[in-house]
N, C-alpha and C positions, 0 to 999 in steps of 0.2 A: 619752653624750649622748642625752637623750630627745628621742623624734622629732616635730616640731610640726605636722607637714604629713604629709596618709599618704602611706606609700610606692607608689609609681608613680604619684601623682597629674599630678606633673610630667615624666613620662616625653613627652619628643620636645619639649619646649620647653629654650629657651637661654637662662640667663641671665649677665651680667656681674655681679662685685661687685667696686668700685675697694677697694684697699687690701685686698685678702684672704688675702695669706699668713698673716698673724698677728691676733689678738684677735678684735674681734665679728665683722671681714668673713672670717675665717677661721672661724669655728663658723655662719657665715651661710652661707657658698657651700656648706660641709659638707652642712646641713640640707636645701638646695635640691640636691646631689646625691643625698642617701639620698629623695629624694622622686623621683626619677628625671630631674631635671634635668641635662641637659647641661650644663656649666657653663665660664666662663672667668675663672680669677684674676688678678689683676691684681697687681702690686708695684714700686714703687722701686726698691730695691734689696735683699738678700738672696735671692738667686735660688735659690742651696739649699733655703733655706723653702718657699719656692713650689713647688720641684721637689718636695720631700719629701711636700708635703701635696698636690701633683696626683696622683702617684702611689699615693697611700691611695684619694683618688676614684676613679680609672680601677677600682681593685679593685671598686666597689659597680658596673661595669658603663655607669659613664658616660663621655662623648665631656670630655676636659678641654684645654683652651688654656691655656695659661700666657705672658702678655705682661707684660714688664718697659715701663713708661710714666711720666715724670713730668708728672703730672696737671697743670702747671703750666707744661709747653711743646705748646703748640699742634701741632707737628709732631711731637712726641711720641704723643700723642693721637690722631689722623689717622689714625699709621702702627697701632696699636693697633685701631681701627676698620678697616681694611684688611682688619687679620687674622680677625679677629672675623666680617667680610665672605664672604670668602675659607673658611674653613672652616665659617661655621654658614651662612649665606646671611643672618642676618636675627636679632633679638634681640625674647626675650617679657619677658626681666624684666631692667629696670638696676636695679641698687642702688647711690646714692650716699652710699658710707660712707667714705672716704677724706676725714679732714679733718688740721688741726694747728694751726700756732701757736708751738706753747710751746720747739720746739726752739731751742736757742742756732745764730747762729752763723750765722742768716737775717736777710735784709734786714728793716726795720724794717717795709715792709708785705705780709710774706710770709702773713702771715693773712690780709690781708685778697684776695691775690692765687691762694691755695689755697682757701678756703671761698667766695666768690663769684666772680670772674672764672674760676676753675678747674671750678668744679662748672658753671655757665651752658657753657663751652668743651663739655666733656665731652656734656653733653646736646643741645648743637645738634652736636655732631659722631654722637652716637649717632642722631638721631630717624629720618634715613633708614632706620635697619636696624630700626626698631619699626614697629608697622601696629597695626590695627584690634586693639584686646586685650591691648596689650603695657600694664605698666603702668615707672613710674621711684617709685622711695621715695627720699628723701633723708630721711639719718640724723642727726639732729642730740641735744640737750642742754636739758631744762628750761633751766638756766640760760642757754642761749644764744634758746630759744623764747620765754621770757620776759623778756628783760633791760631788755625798753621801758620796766617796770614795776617789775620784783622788783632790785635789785642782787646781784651776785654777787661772785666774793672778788675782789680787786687784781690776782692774779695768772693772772687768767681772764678780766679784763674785758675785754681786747681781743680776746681769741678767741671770748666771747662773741659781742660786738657784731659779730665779720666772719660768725661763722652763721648770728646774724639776717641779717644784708646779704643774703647765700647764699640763703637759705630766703624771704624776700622776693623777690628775684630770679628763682628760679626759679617761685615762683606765680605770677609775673606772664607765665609761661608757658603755666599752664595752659590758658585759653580754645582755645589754637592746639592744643592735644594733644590738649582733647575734641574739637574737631573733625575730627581724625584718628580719634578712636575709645580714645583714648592717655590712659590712668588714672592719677594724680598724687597720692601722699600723702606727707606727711610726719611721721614717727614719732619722739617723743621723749620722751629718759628722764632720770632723774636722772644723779648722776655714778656710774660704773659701777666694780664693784670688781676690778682686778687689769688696768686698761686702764693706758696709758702718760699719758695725762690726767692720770688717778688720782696715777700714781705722781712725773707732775712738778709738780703741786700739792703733793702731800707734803712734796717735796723744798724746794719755796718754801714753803710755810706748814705745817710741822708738826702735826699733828693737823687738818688741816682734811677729811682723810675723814672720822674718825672723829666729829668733831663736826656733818659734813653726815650722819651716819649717825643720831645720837641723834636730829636734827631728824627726820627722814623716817621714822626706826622700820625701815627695811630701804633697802636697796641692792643693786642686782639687781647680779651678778655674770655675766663675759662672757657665759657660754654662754645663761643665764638671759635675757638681752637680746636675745643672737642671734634667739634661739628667736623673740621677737618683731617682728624685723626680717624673720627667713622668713614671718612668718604676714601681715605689712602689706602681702607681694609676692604673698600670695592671697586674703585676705577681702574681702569687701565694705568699699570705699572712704567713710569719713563722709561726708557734704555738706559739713563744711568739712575736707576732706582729711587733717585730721590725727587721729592717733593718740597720743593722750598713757600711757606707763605708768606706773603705779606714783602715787604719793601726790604730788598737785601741791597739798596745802593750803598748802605753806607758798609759793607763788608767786603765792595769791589765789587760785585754783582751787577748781572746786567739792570 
């Protein structure tokens, strides 16, 4: 993995990344450790993962936490911020990259109760432990950034549509966070290659990466993403908060 941020840039700052044992928010907390971030991973469930890839961090010299949370119980949540509390005193960078949907087997408004009512929970239980300088990214999806306008496939329309809710929801937070001092973007990209998105799209609509691939001309791949999700948790923030990667012609974009 090449490095997006220099290393010890982030030396003595903390960040969180929801859902980070595996895919972007794993090559994202990665990135912000080789940058000398202290970091806390977060996970559901496979706690081996989490174990396995804290322990690769700990080796670059950084301070890691590892809380298992489902971002979808409130007391969950809490207790997660407790610890977070309790070992760092205080948080410079949230990344909300933990989203879903598409899994079977969930209630019918589990999207829309993990990409917006989960992500809103998460951030107002986080804001105490941020201060003047900290900033929050939330990670979302052209297709879900733009779905007011552009349609996207059947089998994503509803996951779409609860990221907008998410991504709305939480701007309408921002005003309180600048006045905190507390920096707000949101970064978003096409559909990403070798994510579990990816792969249960596939699974419902056959060839539909590869045909969102010919459309866009490329498809950033996790790590490729990641890299971008590290750098929106230290560049200078747009005036309208967001960050778009990669080729938005075909969503009406410039």
């Amino acid at each position: 993995m090449s490095q997006p941020i220099p290393s010890g840039s982030l030396v003595g700052r903390t960040a969180l990344v929801t859902g980070s044992s595996r895919g972007i928010g794993a090559d994202t907390v990665t990135y912000l450790a080789q940058a000398g971030a202290n970091v806390v991973i977060n996970f559901r469930n496979k706690a081996p993962r989490a174990e396995k890839l804290a322990a690769q961090l700990r080796e670059l010299g950084v301070e890691v936490l590892v809380v298992q949370a489902d971002l979808t119980d409130p007391a969950s949540v809490a207790d997660m911020m407790a610890q977070v509390q309790q070992t760092f005193g205080s948080l410079d960078l949230l990344v909300l990259n933990a989203s879903g949907g598409m899994e079977s087997g969930m209630g019918e408004d589990y999207a829309l109760v993990l990409n917006r009512d989960a992500q809103l929970n998460v951030l107002d239980a986080a804001t105490p432990l941020l201060h003047d300088g900290s900033r929050v990214v939330f990670v979302t999806s052209h297709q879900a950034h733009f779905i007011r306008t552009t349609p996207t496939m059947p089998e994503y329309e509803a996951v779409a549509l609860s990221k907008r809710a998410g991504e709305d929801a939480l701007r309408e937070r921002i005003p309180a966070l600048a006045e905190r001092g507390i920096g707000f973007v949101v970064i978003s990209g096409d559909m990403i290659e070798g994510t579990i998105t990816a792969t249960l799209l596939e699974r419902a609509n056959p060839g539909a990466i590869a045909g969102r691939r010919e459309s866009a001309g490329k498809l950033y791949n996790v790590s490729e993403f990641a890299a971008e999700v590290a750098l929106a948790a230290v560049e200078p923030i747009p005036d309208d908060n967001t960050r778009l990667v990669g080729d938005i012609s075909s969503f009406g974009g410039e």
